[in-house]
C-alpha positions in Angstrom: 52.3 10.1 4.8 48.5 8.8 4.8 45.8 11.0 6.1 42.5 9.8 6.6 39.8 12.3 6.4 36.2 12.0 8.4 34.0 12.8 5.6 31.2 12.4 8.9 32.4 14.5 11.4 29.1 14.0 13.6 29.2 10.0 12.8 25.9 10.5 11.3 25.1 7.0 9.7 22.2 7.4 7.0 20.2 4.2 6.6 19.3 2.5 3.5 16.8 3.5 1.7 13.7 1.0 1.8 11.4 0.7 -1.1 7.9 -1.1 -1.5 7.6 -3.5 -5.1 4.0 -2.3 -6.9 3.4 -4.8 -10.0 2.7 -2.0 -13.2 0.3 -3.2 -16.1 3.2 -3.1 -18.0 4.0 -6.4 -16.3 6.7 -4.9 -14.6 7.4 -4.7 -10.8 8.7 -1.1 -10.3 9.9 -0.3 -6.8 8.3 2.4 -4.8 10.4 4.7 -2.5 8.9 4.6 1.1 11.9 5.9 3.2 10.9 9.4 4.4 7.1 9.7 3.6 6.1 12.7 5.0 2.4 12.7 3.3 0.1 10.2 0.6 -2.5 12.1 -0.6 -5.2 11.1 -3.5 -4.6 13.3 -5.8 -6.8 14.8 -8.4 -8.6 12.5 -10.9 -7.5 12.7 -14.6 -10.6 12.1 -16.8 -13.5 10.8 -16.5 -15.8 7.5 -17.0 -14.6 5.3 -18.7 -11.2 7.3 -19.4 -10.9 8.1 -15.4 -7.9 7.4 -14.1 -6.7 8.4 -10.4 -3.4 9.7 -8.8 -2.0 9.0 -5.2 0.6 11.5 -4.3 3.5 10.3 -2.2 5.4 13.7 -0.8 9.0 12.8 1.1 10.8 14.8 4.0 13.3 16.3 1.4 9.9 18.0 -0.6 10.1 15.3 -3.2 7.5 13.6 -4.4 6.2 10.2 -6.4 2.8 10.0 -7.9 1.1 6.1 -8.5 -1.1 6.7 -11.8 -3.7 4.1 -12.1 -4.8 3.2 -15.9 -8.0 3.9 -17.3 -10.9 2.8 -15.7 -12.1 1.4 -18.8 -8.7 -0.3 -20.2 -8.9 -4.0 -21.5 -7.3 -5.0 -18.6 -8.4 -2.8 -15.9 -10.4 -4.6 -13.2 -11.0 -2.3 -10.2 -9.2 1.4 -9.7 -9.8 2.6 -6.1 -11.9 5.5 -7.5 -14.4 5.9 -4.5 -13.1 8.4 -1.1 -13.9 5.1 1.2 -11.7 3.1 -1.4 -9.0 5.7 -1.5 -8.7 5.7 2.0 -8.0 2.5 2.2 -5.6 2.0 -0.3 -3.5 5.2 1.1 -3.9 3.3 4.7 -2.3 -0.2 3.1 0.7 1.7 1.7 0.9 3.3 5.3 1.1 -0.1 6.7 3.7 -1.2 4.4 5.7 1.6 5.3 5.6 0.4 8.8 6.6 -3.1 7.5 9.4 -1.8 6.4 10.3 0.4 9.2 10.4 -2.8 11.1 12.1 -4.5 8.6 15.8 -5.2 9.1 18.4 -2.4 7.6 19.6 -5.0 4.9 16.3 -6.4 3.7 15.1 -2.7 1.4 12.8 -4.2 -0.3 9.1 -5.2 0.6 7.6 -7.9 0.5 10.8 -9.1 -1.5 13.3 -8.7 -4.1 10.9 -10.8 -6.9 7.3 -10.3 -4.9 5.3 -7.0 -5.6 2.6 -5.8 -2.7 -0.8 -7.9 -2.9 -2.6 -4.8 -2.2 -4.1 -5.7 1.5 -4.9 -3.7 4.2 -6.1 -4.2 7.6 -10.1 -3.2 8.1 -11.4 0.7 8.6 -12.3 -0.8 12.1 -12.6 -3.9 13.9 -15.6 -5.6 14.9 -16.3 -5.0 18.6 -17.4 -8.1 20.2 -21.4 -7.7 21.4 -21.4 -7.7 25.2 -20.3 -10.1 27.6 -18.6 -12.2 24.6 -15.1 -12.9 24.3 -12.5 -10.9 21.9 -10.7 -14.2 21.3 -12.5 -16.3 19.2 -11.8 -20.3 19.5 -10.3 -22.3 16.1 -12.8 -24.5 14.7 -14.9 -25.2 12.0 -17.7 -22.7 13.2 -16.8 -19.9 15.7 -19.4 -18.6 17.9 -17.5 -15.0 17.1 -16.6 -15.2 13.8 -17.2 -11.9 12.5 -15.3 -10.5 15.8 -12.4 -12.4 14.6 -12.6 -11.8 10.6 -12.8 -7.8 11.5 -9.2 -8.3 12.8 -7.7 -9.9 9.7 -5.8 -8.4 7.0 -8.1 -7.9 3.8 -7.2 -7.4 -0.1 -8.1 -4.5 -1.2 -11.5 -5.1 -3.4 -14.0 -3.5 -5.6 -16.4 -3.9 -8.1 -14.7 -1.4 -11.0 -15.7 -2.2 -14.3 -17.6 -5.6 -13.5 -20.5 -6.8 -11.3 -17.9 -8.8 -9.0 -15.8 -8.1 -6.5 -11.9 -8.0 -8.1 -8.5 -7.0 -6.5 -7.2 -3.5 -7.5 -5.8 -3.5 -11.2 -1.6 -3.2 -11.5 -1.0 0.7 -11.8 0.0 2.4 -15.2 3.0 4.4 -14.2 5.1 5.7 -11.3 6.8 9.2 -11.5 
């Protein structure tokens, strides 16, 4: 005789996990777990000058947790390591909203942006640029819109600084995730 046992008594179904793709210096693309966040919080800079090097705490609903180390601000091949509170902020706020992408994200598609992509480190803008009075919101598509800067405060924007150089360079691939 067969008996078949409900191992899921409350036909609980748990979803797949989802995870975001960070590129490392290494070269490597190392997925990040982002099912579950319950907090992401800079954490508490290791070193400083030229040795800094910054942490971003990610703490899950089950009390786990998974810390992004950036590498040395003054590394070879270290361009620009989100060091500042404003820039902090805004790279915690670009994982949120990949966390959302993948929220939205079909159950079978777990990794963000995809399998052999890793995250190009954009964000959407602090705040949008309110149009002056009596303009429109929508700006027209053309070679020169009268609103321009209404519609560029609504666009998605790579997170940039000036790090170790005088111009403006993407963040730098982080050193480690643990």
């Amino acid at each position: 005789m067969l008996t078949i046992v409900n191992l899921n008594p409350l036909n609980i179904y748990k979803m797949a996990d989802k995870f975001l793709n960070i590129a490392l210096s290494s070269g490597i693309v190392s997925p990040l777990k982002i099912s579950d966040v319950a907090t992401i919080v800079a954490g508490a800079d290791v070193g400083a000058g030229a040795t800094l090097q910054v942490q971003f705490v990610i703490t899950y609903g089950n009390g786990g947790t998974a810390t992004l180390l950036s590498q040395e601000l003054g590394a070879a091949d270290a361009v620009f390591i989100p060091s500042t509170a404003a820039q902090k902020t805004a790279f915690i706020r670009g994982i949120w909203e990949q966390i959302i992408d993948g929220v939205a994200t079909p159950w079978n598609l777990p990794v963000l942006p995809s399998p052999s992509e890793s995250w190009d480190m954009t964000t959407s803008p602090a705040a949008s640029v309110v149009p002056a009075a009596g303009e429109r919101s929508y700006v027209g598509q053309n070679d020169t819109p009268s609103g321009s800067a209404s519609f560029a405060g609504k666009q998605s924007i790579a997170l940039l600084g000036d790090g170790s150089t005088t111009a403006d360079q993407a963040v730098s691939p982080f050193l480690s995730i643990a």
